[in-house]
N, C-alpha and C positions, 0 to 999 in steps of 0.2 A: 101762832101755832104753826110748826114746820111741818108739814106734810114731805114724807119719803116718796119719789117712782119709782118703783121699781123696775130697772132697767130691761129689757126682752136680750135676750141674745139672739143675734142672726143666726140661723141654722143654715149650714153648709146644702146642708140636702132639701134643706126647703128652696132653696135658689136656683140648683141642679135641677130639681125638680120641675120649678116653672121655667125655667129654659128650654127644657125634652118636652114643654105640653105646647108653651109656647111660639117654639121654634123648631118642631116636629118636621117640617116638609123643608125647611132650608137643611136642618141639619144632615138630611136623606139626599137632596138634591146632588146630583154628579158632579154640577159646578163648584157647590161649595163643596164637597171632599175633594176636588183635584187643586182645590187652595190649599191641602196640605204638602205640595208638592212646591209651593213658592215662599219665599221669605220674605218675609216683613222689615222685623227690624232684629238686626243682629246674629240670632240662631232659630229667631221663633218665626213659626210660620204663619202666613195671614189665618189660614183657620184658626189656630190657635190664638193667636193675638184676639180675635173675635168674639172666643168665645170666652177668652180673660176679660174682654172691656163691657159684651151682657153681662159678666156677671160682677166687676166693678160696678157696672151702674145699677145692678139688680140689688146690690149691696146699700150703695148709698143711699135708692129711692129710698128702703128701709129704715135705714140706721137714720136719718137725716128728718124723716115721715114728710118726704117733697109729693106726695098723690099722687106721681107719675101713673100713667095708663100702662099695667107691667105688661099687657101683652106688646104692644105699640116699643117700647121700650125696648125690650128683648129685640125683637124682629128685629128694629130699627140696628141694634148693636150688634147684632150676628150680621145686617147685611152694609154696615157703613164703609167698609173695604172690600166691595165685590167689584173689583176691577177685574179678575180672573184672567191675570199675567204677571209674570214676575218683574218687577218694574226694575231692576237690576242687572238685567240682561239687555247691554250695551249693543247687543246685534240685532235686535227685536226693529223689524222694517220702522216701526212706530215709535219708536226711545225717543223720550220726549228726559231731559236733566230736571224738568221743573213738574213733574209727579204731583208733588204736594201739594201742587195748586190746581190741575186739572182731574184726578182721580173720582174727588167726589161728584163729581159730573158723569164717567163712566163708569164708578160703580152703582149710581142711580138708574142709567139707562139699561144697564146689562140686570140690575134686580127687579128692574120694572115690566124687562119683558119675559124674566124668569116668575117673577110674584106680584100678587095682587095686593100693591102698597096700599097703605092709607096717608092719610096727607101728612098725618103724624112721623111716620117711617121715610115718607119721603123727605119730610124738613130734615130727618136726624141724616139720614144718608147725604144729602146735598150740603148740609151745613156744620158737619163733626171737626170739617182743618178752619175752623174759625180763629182767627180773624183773617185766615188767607182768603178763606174765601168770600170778603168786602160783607156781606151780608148775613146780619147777625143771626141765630137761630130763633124759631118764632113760638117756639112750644118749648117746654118744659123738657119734656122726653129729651129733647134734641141739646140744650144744655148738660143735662144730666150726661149724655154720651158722649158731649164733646170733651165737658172735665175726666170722665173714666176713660178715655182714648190719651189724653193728653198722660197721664197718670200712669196708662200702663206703658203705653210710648216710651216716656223719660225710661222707667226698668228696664224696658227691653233692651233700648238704645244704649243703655250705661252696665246694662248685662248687670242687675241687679235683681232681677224676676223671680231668682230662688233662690234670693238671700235670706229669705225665714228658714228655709230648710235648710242651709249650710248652715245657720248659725245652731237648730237644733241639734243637727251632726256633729257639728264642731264641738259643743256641751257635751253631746254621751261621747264621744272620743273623746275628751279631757278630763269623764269624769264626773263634769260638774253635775250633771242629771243621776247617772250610778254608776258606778266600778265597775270596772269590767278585771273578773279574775283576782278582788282583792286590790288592785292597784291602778293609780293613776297613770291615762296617758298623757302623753305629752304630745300639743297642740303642733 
C-alpha cells in the first residue's frame, strides 16, 4: 500500500517573517545597516549577502526537516560576516590578501561584543569559511550556514543571484508567459 505526503510548500513570508522576530535587534543595529555600505561579493553588499544566506538556510532547515534551532540559526547567519569593513579596500591600515581565512575570527569578536551569542551562533560565525577554517563546525546550525554561505557565495561571485528573475523577464519579453500588444518580442 503506497501512502502519498504531501508536500508543504515553503512560504516566503513565513521565513521573512522569523528572520524580523528573530533577528530583530541585529537587523536594527548601526553596525549591521553600515554593512550596506560594503561589498561582499561582486555587486552585493555584506548586508545583503546576509540576509540571503539566513534565509538559504532558514529555507533548507525546512525543506530538508534538519531540527535546526531557527532562532540560533538566523542569528548565527545574519551575523557570520560581521567583519564591519570593506575587505576590498587595499588602503585600509589593516588589508590583510587572505580575508577568507581570518574574517570569521573578527566577525565573531566584533558580534560578540555587539550581541549576546549562544554557543550555537558562535560555532556558526567562527566556523561558516570551513574547511579554511581547519576546524569542522560542531552544531548543525553552523553546517546548515556554511552550505547556504557557500551557495549563495558561488551566485554572487558568478553574478548569477537574480538569474530567476531575468529568466522570468526574459519569458514576458519574449512572450513565452503573454503577449504583450498581440505580439511576440524578440529575446
Amino acid at each position: 500500500m503506497s501512502r502519498k505526503i504531501k508536500k508543504r510548500k515553503i512560504s516566503t513570508l513565513e521565513i521573512r517573517k522569523a528572520i524580523r522576530e528573530h533577528g530583530e535587534d541585529i537587523l536594527k543595529h548601526p553596525n549591521f545597516l553600515k554593512s550596506a555600505h560594503n561589498i561582499q561579493h561582486g555587486d552585493v553588499s555584506v548586508m545583503k549577502h546576509s540576509l540571503k544566506v539566513a534565509y538559504a538556510a532558514a529555507w533548507l532547515n525546512k525543506k530538508l526537516h534538519i531540527k535546526c534551532e531557527e532562532r540560533d540559526l538566523i542569528r548565527g547567519a545574519l551575523l557570520h560576516d560581521y567583519f564591519l569593513y570593506d575587505w576590498h579596500d587595499t588602503s585600509r591600515e589593516d588589508f590583510n590578501p587572505l580575508h577568507g581565512f581570518y574574517h570569521p575570527g573578527v566577525a565573531y569578536r566584533n558580534a560578540s561584543k555587539d550581541f549576546n551569542l549562544s554557543p550555537r551562533e558562535a560555532d556558526i560565525i567562527k566556523k561558516h569559511m570551513w574547511p579554511m577554517t581547519i576546524k569542522p563546525p560542531r552544531c548543525r546550525e553552523a553546517w546548515v550556514v556554511t552550505a547556504a554561505d557557500k551557495y549563495i557565495s558561488t551566485l554572487e561571485s558568478l553574478r548569477l543571484h537574480n538569474r530567476s528573475r531575468m529568466i522570468k523577464l526574459r519569458r514576458r519579453i519574449s512572450g513565452q508567459d503573454s503577449v504583450h500588444h498581440g505580439q511576440e518580442l524578440n529575446r
